[in-house]
Steps between C-alpha positions, in 0.01 A plus 500: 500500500665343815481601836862550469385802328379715760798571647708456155336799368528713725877491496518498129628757281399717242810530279657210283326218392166398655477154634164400545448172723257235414448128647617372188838682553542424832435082437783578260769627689413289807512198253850564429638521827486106517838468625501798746513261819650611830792296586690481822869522559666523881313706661360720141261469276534579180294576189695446173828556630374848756471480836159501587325624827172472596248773652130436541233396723252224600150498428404137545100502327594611163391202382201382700401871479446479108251203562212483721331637808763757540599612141612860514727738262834303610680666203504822693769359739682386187490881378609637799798275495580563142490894551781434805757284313370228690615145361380223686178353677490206710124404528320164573419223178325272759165524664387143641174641692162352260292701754581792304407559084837573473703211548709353257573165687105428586527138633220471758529554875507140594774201500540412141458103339825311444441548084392842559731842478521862554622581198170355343362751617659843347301718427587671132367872564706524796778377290416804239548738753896406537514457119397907483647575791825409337449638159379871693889474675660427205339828347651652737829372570439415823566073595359289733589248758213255562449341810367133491354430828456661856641352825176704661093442496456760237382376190472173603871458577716199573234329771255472201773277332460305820111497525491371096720222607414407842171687622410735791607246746799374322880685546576845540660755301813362509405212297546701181850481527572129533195257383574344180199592369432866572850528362346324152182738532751836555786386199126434301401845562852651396513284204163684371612842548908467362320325191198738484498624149328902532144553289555835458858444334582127399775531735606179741593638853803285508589731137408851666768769601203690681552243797779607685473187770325203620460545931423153637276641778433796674699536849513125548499345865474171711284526816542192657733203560688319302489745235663770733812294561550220194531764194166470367484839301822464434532177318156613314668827406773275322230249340267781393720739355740223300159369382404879374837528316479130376145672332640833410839580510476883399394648746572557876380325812531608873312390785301778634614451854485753766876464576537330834756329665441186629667327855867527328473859439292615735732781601408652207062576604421726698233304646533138610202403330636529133715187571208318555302533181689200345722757238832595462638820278825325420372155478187554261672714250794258494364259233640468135126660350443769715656807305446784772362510867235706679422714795169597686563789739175613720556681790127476572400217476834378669405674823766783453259812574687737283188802589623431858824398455663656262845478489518170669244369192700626226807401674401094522386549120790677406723141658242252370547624120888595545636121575293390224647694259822436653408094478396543155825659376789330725301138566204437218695696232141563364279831450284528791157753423308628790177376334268614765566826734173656638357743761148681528469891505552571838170598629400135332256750272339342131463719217289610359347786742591826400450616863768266614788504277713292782803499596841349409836682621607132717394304197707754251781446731466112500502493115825729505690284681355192310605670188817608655629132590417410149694786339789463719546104456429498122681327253827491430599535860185362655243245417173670522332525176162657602279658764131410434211708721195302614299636359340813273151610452322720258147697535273195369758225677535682853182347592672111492752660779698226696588778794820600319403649171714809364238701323555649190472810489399560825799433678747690301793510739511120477454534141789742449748291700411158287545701181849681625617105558362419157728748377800512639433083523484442117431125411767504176819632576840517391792505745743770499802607623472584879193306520256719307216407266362611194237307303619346202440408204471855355160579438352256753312766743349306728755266597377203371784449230278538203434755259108508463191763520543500864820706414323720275357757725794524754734577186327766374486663882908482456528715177611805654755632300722617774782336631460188721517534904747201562260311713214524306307173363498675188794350399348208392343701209849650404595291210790728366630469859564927435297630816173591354213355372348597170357400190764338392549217777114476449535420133734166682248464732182415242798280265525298891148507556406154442374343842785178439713398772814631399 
């Protein structure tokens, strides 16, 4: 049985047919959905031919975590996520640090040989753990942007590019950006992962729907001259992303960029400092391969005190994410996703302790108006096409805590606003008069415009018998379009049921 099936069976039914899940079934339908990439137009995306939105989270060691010193039950998180309605998961697929038994790119800590290369040195178990991380998503609906390399020390990050190539006395971070040959030893790197072909499944990751995006790097920055003023991330945002879609041209690239403005914009930060990390919102989302742009808001780490400070905190977020959006729809003409949006409990408590089962009323506030900004510039009439929480925990992962974990279920106010935005947020939508959605195609349950066995158990919860209300999701199961749901729109339902894009 999969894992899938510990929260599939508790929502299943006992009348009608009984649909009993297996591995073999699930390769089955997931091998069929071949075609079912995510495709961008204007400022939507859309999944064959329905609107598609994205709600999720980050966790970024779901793949390091399945190998190594560290291995816990990561498929808990995926659970959790499936049980919500939760879509999408942006997590790391690089980790540069051999120090650690984890690493997937293990070249040694020293200045590499002119013949010599990272890539030589990949390590294949790591590699195993993003092959099953991405067949346990695809069990569960649920895609997954991958990140390809981190602008900070974590994980080795981009000033181990810089040590392979020049050593600990050589240049500085900002090296990675424009040295010929770090450039060779990064498109190397991407070139192994886009052409990857999965043990588990056969499947090439250039070939698999279960990615939803490539991210060049993880909040990307200069910091130091001349990368701050001659366009260094910019021009290798263009190079790095055409070369990506030169590689694979089905699925979507963005940068992973915080969202600052540099010296021509400046009027839009809120601190004077963002111009002069060596990025620009409108400038690095501006290129021909870059299908949607990004957004970082921490009012934390940004000095905002929003314990102390309130108003004033939420306030200078609120600004920060509305021109964005408002860039994104009138300027980029491009989704923009708030990828990363983060704040500890606010007594900065870990779970875990049943005596102190912390407190979040500023954070739930924080992720309302997050939400909020999101919901109120969504597609059609806005650009954003996601809101993604850094980052959530469960009991065996709360331990790995980065300061800002929601924990599940511990903090169930959090929890309850993520899954109301889940909700009234659905990923697959069809526009309607006045501006409503419903999810469409008929039958497709979970918004993910397919008619599979992670239908199955919401349908049966919608055979009622009773008339319809007018707003309720249940419409999707109404076949007959007569107001009710009964055994007769389920006897459509299992002639749909197929798992095909239709």
């Amino acid at each position: 049985m999969i894992r899938l099936s510990r929260w599939f069976v508790h929502r299943a039914p006992t009348i009608g047919f009984l649909l009993v899940l297996s591995s073999s079934v699930t390769n089955e339908v997931h091998a069929q959905q071949g075609s079912c990439f995510v495709q961008r137009e204007g400022t939507g995306f859309f999944l064959n031919g329905c609107p598609y939105r994205w709600t999720g989270t980050n966790q970024y060691f779901q793949m390091i975590h399945r190998r190594g010193m560290d291995r816990i039950s990561v498929n808990e998180v995926l659970d959790e996520m499936a049980a919500r309605g939760m879509t999408v998961l942006r997590t790391w697929a690089f980790q540069d640090d051999s120090g650690r038994s984890d690493c997937l790119q293990c070249a040694p800590i020293r200045q590499l040989g002119p013949s010599d290369s990272p890539v030589s040195y990949l390590r294949e178990s790591t590699f195993r753990g993003l092959d099953e991380l991405l067949v346990e998503a695809a069990a569960r609906g649920i895609r997954v942007i991958l990140t390809l390399a981190n602008n900070w020390d974590d994980f080795g990050g981009m000033r181990r590019y810089t040590l392979w190539r020049f050593g600990p006395q050589g240049a500085g971070h900002d090296a990675f950006y424009n040295d010929p040959i770090i450039r060779m030893s990064y498109e190397e790197y991407v070139s192994r992962i886009v052409n990857r072909v999965n043990y588990l499944n056969g499947r090439r990751y250039r070939d698999d729907p279960t990615i939803l995006a490539w991210e060049l790097a993880n909040e990307p920055r200069c910091f130091d001259e001349p990368c701050r003023t001659e366009g260094w991330v910019d021009s290798w945002i263009l190079d790095m992303s055409c070369f990506i879609k030169s590689l694979d041209p089905n699925h979507l690239v963005t940068t992973g960029s915080e969202g600052f403005y540099g010296a021509a914009r400046a009027d839009g930060n809120p601190e004077t400092w963002m111009a002069d990390a060596g990025t620009d919102f409108v400038d690095n989302h501006s290129g021909p391969c870059i299908d949607f742009a990004t957004v970082h808001v921490w009012p934390v780490n940004w000095g905002w005190e929003p314990i102390s400070q309130t108003d004033r905190a939420f306030e200078l977020a609120r600004a920060y994410t509305a021109r964005r959006l408002a860039d994104g729809l009138n300027v980029l003409q491009k989704p923009v996703v708030i990828s990363e949006f983060g704040m500890a409990r606010d007594d900065r408590s870990a779970c875990g302790d049943p005596g102190n089962p912390g407190t979040t009323g500023i954070r739930d506030r924080y992720y309302q108006l997050m939400y909020g900004l999101c919901e109120e510039s969504a597609f059609p009439v806005g650009s954003c096409a996601g809101a993604l929480n850094w980052i959530v925990y469960d009991g065996p992962s709360c331990a790995y805590d980065d300061g800002n974990g929601v924990f599940l279920p511990d903090d169930a106010s959090t929890d309850l606003i993520m899954t109301e935005h889940v909700r009234r947020f659905a990923s697959c939508s069809e526009i309607q008069e006045g501006g409503e959605f419903t999810c469409s195609p008929i039958g497709s349950m979970d918004w993910d415009c397919d008619v599979d066995h992670l239908d199955y158990g919401q349908f049966h919860e919608c055979l009622s018998g009773p008339d319809l209300d007018p707003d309720s999701a249940c419409k999707a199961a109404d076949w007959f379009i007569d107001g009710r749901v009964d055994l007769r729109d389920f006897a459509e339902f299992q002639l749909a049921y197929s798992g095909r894009c239709p």
